[in-house]
C-alpha positions as CSV (number, residue, x, y, z in Angstrom):
1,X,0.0,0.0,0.0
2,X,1.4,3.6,-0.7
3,X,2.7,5.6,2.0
4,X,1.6,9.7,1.8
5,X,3.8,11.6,3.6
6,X,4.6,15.4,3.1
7,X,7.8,17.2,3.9
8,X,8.2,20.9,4.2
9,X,11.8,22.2,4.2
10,X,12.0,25.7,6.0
11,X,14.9,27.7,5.2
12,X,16.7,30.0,7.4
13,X,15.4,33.5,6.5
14,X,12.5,31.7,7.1
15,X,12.7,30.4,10.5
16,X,14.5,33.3,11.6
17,X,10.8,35.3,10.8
18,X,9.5,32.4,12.1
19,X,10.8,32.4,15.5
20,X,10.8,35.9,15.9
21,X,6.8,36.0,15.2
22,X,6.5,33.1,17.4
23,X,7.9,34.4,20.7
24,X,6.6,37.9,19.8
25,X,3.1,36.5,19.3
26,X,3.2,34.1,22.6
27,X,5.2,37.4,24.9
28,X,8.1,35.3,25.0
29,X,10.3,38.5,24.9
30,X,10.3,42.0,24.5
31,X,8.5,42.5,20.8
32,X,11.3,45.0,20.3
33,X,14.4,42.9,20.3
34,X,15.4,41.1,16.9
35,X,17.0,37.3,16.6
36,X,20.7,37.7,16.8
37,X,20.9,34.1,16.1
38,X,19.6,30.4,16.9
39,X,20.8,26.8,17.2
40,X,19.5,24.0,16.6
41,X,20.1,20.5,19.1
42,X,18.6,17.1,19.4
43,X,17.8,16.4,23.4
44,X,18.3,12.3,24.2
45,X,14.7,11.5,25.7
46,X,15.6,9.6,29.3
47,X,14.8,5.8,28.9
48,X,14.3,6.0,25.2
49,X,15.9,5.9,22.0
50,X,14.7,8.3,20.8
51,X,15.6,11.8,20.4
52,X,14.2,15.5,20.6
53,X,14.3,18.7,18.5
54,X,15.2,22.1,20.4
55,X,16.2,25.6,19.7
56,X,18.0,27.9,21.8
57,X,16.7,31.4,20.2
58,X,19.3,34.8,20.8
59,X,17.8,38.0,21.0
60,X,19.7,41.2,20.2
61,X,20.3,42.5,23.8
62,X,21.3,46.3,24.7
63,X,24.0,44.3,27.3
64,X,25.9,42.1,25.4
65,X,26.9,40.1,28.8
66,X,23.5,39.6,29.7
67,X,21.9,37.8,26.2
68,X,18.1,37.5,26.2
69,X,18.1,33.6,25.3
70,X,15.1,31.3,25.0
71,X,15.0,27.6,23.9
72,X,11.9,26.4,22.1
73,X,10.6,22.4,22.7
74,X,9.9,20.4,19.6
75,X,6.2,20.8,20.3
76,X,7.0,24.4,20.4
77,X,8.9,24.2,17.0
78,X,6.3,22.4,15.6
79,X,3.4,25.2,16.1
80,X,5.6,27.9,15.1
81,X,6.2,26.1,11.4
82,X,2.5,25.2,11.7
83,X,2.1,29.0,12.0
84,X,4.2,29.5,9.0
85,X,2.6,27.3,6.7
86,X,-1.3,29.1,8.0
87,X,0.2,32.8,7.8
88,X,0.7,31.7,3.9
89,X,-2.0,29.8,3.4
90,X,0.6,26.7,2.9
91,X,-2.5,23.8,3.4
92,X,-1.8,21.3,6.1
93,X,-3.8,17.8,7.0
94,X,-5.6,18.4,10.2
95,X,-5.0,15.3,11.0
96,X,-2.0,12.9,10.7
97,X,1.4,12.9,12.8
98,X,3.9,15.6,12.7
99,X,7.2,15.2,12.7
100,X,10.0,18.0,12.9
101,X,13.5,17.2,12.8
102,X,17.2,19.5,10.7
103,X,18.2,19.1,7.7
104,X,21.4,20.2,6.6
105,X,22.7,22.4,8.7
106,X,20.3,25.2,9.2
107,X,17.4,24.3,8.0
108,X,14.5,22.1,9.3
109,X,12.0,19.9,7.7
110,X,8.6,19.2,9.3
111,X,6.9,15.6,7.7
112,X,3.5,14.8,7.8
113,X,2.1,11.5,7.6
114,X,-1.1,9.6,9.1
115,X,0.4,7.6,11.8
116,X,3.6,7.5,13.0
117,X,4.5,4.5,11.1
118,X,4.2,5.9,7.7
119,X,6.2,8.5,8.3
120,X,9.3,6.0,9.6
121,X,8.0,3.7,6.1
122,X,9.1,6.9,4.5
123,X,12.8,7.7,5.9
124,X,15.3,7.0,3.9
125,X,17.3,3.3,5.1
């Protein structure tokens, strides 16, 4: 049977907006201050394989020794491309699994599939 899964790649003009709009939006920071820069990680989940997404987001500070810093959960990460793809009318399944992880080096890729089995039928072996 055919596996549907979708994959968005978000560059990094992109999810610099992204982030910024996100903690704006959700008064994670000041709405003034500007991304400086983030980084992307993957967080080992305790008793488990697996692994999770994370950003730490840096905002331009007026102190430079004092950074305003945030880090972002995958389920975080998630709605702000979820955002993304609404703000410009990119459709999305309602339902199905979503799946963020990098690609490359800046970028991200959010996959959707119906369960959580198609979308590991779909990565590459």
């Amino acid at each position: 049977m055919p596996v549907d899964v979708r994959k968005l790649i978000f560059s990094e003009p992109e999810l610099r907006v992204a982030f910024q709009s996100f903690c704006r939006d959700q008064n994670i920071v000041n709405a003034q201050a500007s991304i400086d820069r983030y980084e992307l990680s993957t967080v080992k989940i305790s008793d488990s394989p697996d692994e999770k997404l994370e950003v730490k987001v840096t905002f331009v500070s007026p102190d430079p020794k004092k950074p305003i810093q945030t880090t972002l959960d995958q389920n975080q990460i998630i709605e702000v491309l979820i955002t993304t793809c609404k703000n410009q009318s990119i459709p999305l399944p309602r339902k199905g699994v979503k799946f963020v992880k990098q690609h490359k080096e800046a970028d991200l890729v959010m996959s959707m599939g119906l369960s959580q089995a198609d979308l590991k039928a779909a990565e590459p072996h």
